[in-house]
C-alpha positions, 0 to 999 in steps of 0.5 A: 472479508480481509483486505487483501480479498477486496478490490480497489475501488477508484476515488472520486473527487471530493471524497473525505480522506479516513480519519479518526476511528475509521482510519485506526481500525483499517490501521490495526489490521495492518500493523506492519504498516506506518500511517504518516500524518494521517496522509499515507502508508508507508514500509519498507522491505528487506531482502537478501540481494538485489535481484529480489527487491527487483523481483518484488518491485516487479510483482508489486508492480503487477499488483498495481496496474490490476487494482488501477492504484499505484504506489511510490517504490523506491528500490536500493540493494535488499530493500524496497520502501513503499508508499501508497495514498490516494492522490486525487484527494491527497490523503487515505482511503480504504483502497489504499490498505487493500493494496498494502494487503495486497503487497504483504501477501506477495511478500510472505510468498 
């Protein structure tokens, strides 16, 4: 099943963060995506004015109230960077690659 076709599963506490052959193999199927120092993803998007970044934030937005999982957005004229990680164990897991697939889909729509 792709990523994009999963649904964000809350974290518990204690939950060990990916790392190593785990964390590279969910990495490879979004290439597009940076991992930063094993701590979170990060992208950032290119648009043609404004109004579309907002339009993307919007939809990105949408996304994450659904799959209960929230990102950072940081939204300038004709770009939107985006960082996503699971805060209640300050590091990565799956959940975090689906909502990355989630927001690529938007994107190529």
């Amino acid at each position: 099943m792709s990523l994009s076709a999963k649904t964000c599963i809350p974290c518990r506490a204690g939950v060990p963060a990916l790392q190593g052959e785990e964390l590279e193999k969910l990495k490879a199927q979004l290439p597009t995506w940076q991992v930063v120092d094993g701590h979170h993803l990060w992208r950032a998007y290119t648009f043609p004015d404004f109004k579309t970044a907002l339009d993307f934030v919007n939809r990105t937005g949408a996304i994450a109230e659904a799959e209960g999982h929230h990102p950072d957005l940081l939204l300038s004229w004709g770009k939107v960077e985006v960082k996503i990680w699971t805060h209640k164990i300050d590091g990565l897991t799956e959940s975090d690659f689906i909502l990355a697939a989630k927001i690529d889909q938007i994107h190529q729509t």
